[in-house]
C-alpha positions as CSV (number, residue, x, y, z in Angstrom):
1,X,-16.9,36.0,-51.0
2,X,-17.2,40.0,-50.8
3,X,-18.1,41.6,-53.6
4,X,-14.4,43.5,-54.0
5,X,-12.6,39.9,-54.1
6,X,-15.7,39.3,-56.9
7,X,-15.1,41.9,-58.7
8,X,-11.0,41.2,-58.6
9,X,-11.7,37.4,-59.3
10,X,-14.5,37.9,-62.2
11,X,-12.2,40.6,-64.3
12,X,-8.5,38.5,-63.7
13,X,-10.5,35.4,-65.6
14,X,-12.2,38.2,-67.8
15,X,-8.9,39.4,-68.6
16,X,-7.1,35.6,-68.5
17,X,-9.8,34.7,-71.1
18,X,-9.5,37.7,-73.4
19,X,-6.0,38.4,-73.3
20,X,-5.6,34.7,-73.6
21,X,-7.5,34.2,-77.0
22,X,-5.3,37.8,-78.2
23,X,-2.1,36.3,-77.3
24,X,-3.1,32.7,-79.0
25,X,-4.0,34.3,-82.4
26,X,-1.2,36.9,-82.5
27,X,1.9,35.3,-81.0
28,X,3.8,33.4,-83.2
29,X,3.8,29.2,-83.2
30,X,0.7,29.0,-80.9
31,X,-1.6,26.4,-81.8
32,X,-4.4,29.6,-83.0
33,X,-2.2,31.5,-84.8
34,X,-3.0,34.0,-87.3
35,X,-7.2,32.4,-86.6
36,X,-8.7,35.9,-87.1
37,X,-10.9,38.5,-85.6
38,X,-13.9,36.7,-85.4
39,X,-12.0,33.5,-83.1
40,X,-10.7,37.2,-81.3
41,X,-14.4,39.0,-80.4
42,X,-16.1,35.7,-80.1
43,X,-13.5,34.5,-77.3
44,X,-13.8,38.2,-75.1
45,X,-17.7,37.4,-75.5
46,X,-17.2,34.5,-73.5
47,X,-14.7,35.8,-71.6
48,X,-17.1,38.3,-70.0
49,X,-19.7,35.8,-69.9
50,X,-17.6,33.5,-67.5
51,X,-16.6,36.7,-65.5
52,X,-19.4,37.6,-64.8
53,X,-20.9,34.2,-63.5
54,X,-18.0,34.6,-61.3
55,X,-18.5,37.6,-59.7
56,X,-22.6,37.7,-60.3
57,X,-23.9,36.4,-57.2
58,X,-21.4,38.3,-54.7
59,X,-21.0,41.7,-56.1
60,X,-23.2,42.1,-59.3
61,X,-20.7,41.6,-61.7
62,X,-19.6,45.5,-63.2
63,X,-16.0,43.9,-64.2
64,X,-16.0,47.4,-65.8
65,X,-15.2,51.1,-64.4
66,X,-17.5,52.1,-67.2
67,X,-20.5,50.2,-65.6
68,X,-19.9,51.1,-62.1
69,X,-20.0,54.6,-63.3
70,X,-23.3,54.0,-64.7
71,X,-24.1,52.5,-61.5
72,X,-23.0,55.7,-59.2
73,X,-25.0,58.0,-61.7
74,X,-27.7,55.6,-61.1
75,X,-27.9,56.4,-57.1
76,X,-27.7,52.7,-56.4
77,X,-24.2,53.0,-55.5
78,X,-22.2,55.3,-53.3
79,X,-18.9,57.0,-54.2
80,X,-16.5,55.1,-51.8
81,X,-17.6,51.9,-52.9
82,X,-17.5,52.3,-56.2
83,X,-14.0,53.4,-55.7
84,X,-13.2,50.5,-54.5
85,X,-14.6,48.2,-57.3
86,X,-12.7,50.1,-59.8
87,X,-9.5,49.7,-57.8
88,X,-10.5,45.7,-57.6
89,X,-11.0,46.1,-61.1
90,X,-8.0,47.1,-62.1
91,X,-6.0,44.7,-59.7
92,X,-7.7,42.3,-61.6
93,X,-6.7,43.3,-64.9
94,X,-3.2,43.4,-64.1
95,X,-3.3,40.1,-62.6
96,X,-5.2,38.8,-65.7
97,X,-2.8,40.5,-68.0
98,X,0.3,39.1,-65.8
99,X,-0.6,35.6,-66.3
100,X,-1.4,36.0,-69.9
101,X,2.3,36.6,-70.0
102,X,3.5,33.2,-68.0
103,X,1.7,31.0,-69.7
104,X,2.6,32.3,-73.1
105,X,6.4,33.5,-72.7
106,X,7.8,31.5,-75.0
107,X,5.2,32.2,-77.8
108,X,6.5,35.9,-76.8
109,X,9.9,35.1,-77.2
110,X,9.3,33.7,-80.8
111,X,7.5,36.8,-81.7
112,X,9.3,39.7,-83.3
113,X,6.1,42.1,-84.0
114,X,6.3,44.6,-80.7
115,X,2.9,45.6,-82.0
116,X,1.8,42.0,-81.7
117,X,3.1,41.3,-78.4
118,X,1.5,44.7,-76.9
119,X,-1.9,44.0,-78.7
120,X,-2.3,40.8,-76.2
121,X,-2.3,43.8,-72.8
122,X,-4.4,46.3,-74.2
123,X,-5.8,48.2,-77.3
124,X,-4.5,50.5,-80.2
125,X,-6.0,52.4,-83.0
126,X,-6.1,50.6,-86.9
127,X,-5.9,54.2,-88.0
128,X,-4.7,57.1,-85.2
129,X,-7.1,59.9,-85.3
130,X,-7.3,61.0,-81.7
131,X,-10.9,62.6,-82.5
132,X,-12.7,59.3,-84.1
133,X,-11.0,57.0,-82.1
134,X,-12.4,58.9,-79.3
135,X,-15.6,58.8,-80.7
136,X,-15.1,55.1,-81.3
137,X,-14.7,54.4,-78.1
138,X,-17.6,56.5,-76.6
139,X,-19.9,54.9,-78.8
140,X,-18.9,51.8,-78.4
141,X,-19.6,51.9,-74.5
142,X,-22.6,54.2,-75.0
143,X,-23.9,51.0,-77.0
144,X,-23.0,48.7,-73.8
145,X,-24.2,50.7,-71.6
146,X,-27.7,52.0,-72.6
147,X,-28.1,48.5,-73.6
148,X,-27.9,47.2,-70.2
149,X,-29.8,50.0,-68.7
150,X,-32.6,48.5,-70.8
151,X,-32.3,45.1,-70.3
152,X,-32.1,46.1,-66.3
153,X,-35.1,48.3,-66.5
154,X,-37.1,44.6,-67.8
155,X,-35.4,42.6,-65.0
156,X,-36.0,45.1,-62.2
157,X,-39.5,45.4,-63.1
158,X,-40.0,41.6,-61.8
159,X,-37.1,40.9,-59.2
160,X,-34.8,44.1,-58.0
161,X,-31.4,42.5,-57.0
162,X,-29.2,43.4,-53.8
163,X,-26.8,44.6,-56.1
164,X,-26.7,46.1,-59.2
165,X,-24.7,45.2,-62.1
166,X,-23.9,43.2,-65.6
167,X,-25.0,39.9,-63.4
168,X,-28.3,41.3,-62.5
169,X,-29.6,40.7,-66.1
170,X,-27.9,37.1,-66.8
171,X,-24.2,36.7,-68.1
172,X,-25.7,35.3,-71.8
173,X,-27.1,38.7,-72.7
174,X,-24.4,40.7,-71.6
175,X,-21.8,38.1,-73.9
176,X,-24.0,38.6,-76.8
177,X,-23.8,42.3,-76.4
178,X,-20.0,42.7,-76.2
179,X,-19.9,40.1,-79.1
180,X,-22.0,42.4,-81.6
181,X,-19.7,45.3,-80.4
182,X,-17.0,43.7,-80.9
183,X,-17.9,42.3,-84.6
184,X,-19.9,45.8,-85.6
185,X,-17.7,48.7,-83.7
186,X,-14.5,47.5,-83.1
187,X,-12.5,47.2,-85.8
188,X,-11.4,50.9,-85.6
189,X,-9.9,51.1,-81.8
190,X,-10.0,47.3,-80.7
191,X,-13.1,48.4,-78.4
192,X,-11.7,48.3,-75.0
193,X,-15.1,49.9,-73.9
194,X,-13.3,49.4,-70.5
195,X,-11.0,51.6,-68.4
196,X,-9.3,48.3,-66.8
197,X,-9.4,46.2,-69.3
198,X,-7.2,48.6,-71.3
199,X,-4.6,50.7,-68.7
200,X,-4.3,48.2,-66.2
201,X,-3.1,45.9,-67.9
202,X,-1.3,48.6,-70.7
203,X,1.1,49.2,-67.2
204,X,1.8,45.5,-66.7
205,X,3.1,45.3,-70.4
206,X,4.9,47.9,-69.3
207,X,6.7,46.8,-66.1
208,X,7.3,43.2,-68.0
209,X,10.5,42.1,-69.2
210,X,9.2,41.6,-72.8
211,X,11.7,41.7,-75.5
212,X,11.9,44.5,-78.0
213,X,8.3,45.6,-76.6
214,X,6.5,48.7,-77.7
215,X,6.3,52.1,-75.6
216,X,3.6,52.5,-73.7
217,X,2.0,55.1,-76.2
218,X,1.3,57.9,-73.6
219,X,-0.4,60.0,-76.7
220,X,-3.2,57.2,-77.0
221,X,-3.5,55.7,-73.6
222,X,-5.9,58.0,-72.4
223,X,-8.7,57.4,-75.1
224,X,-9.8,53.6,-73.9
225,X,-10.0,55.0,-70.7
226,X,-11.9,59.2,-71.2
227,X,-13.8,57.6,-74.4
228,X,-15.7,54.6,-71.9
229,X,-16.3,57.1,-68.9
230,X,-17.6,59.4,-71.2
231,X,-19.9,57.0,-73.1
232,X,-21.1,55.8,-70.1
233,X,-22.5,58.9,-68.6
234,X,-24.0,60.0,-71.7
235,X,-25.8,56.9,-71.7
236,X,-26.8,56.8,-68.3
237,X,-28.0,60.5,-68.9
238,X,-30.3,59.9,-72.1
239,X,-31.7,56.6,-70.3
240,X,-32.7,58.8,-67.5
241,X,-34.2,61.7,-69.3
242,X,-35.5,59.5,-72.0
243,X,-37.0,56.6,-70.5
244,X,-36.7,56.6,-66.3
């Protein structure tokens, strides 16, 4: 497998998973309904945790645009290629998001809530204030990523892998990490903490022919994806003047 079909592969289950457990505990009649927020971050901690054994052992695993980032800042990767994982990101996010939608259309046909059916494709704020959810998201991410960085920094010490990535320091870590974000940090923004998780599949919501669907909120869209990109070079700039 090369690593741009990994990394398409590894964020479409990511995406399956998490929008999956969204859609099962929002959407009305579905056998989780109404099961709560911690059924909703425990779920998108395993869902990265099966992503990334996916796409671990042929491309590293980012599954993130936020990670790769890191990774370019880091020198380990060059430019071109990491265009190209965040384009196989986001492919994979839409495809994700896409079969989200088959497999529960009729739970999205019994569901009036157009806030509801778009929380299932991609994040909004609990309370819109552009300026703190900006800063929610930045933190967020900073968390993940300077995290990572550190537990790299231990695993590179021993081993250094081909490839750089959330796979290079085990998938287990990386699901408890997203799982304490998720439970501590994201109650304010829904913690996308990922440029594709968010807007890629945000656009398929948008192309779908959901009923009485939401707009695609123009005015907020651009926080999951600035607030991650920007939390991920701060961190990747205090771990390198700090500690590298």
């Amino acid at each position: 497998m090369t690593p741009i079909l990994a990394e398409y592969l590894g964020t479409a289950v990511m995406i399956l998973l998490g929008g999956g457990v969204v859609a099962n505990v929002v959407l009305n009649k579905t056998k989780g309904n109404d099961s709560g927020w911690i059924v909703i971050s425990t779920a998108w901690a395993l869902a990265v945790f099966v992503g990334v054994n996916i796409a671990a052992p042929y491309s590293g695993a980012h599954l993130n645009c936020a990670v790769t980032l890191s990774v370019l800042m880091s020198g380990e990767m060059d430019f071109s290629t990491a265009l190209q994982y965040m384009a196989a990101q986001f492919a994979g996010a839409m495809t994700g998001a896409f079969f989200v939608w088959a497999m529960y259309k009729d739970h999205f046909d019994q569901t009036e809530n157009m806030h509801a059916k778009q929380a299932v494709f991609c994040t909004a704020p609990a309370i819109k204030n552009l300026p703190r959810n900006l800063l929610s998201e930045t933190l967020g991410t900073f968390v993940l990523i300077f995290t990572i960085l550190n537990f790299q920094d231990a695993t590179l010490n021993q081993d250094t892998p081909t490839t750089i990535g959330l796979g290079s320091i085990g998938a287990l870590p990386v699901a408890f990490l997203v799982w304490a974000i998720g439970l501590s940090l994201g109650g304010t923004t829904g913690y996308a903490i990922n440029p594709a998780r968010d807007l890629g599949p945000r656009i398929i919501h948008a192309l779908l022919p959901i009923k009485n669907k939401a707009s695609f909120n123009a005015e907020y869209a651009w926080i999951p994806v600035i607030g991650p990109m920007l939390g991920a070079a701060l961190a990747t700039l205090l771990y390198s003047a700090i500690i590298k």
